[in-house]
N, C-alpha and C positions, 0 to 999 in steps of 0.2 A: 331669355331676352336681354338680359341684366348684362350676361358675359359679351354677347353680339354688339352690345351698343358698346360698350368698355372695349373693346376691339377695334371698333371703328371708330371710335374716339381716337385711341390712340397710334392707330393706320394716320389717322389725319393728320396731329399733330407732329407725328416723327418726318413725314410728307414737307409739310409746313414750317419746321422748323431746322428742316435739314441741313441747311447753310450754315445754322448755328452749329447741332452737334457736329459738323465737320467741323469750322473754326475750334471749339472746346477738347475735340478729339487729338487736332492737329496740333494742340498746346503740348501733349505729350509726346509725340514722335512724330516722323515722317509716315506717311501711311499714303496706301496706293489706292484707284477706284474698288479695286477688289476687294483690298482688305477692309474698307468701308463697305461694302456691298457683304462683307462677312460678321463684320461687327455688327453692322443695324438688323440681320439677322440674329446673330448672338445677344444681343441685348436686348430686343426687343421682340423679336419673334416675328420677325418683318421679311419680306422679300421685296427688294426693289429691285428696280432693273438697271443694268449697266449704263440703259441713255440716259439714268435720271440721276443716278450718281455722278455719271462724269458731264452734265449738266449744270450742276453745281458748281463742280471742281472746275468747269472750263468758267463759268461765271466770275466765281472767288477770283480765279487769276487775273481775267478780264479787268475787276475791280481793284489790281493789287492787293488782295489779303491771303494770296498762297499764291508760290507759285511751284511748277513742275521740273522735273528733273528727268530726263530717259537713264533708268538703270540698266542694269545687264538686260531682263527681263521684261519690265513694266519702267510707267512713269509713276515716278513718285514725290509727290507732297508736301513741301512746309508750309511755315506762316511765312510773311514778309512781316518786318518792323509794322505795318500798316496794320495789317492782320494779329500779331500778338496783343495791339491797343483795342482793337476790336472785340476781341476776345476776354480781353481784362475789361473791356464796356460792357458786356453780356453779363460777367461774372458779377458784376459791384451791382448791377441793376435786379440781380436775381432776387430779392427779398419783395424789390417793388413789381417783376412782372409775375411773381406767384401768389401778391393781393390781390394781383388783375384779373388773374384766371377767378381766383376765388369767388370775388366779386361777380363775374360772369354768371357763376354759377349759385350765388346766395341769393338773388332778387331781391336782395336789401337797398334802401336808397342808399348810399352814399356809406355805405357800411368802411370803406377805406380811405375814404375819402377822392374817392373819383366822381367827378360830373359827368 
């Protein structure tokens, strides 16, 4: 039961927080909906579906924080200036959105000091 619920924990948050790991992904190379649809499998043992990656990806653009390119093959992926600040806002915040989760999950009042 232990493993199933750790499962769908983390089915959820990789769901949830997909726009991020695409910005953090995209920090390192161009990458296309596929090869994210092969990463968040390879990392995390996930199968999502092609609408929900390029869901994102058409999002991101919409918001300028990537935008697309047609390769020979596929379209492919960077950040915009907009997108690499965005992604460097993720990264500086990391320390304070992993007391949040924690928090979440201690049922301590104020144990981090969140209201």
């Amino acid at each position: 039961m232990e493993s199933e619920t750790f499962q769908t924990m983390q089915r959820r948050a990789v769901l949830d927080f997909l726009d991020v790991i695409i910005l953090l992904e995209l920090r390192k190379r161009p990458l296309s909906g596929y090869d994210f649809i092969h990463l968040i499998h390879k990392k995390f043992d996930i199968l999502v579906s092609t609408g929900t990656v390029y869901s994102y990806l058409y999002a991101l653009e919409r918001n300028g924080l990537a935008k697309g390119e047609h390769s020979s093959k596929s379209r492919t992926y960077t950040l915009t200036e907009f997108g690499k600040e965005a992604a460097k806002d993720y990264l500086n915040a990391k320390d304070k959105i992993s007391r949040f989760i924690l928090y979440i999950f201690s049922g301590e009042e104020n144990l981090f000091g969140f209201k």
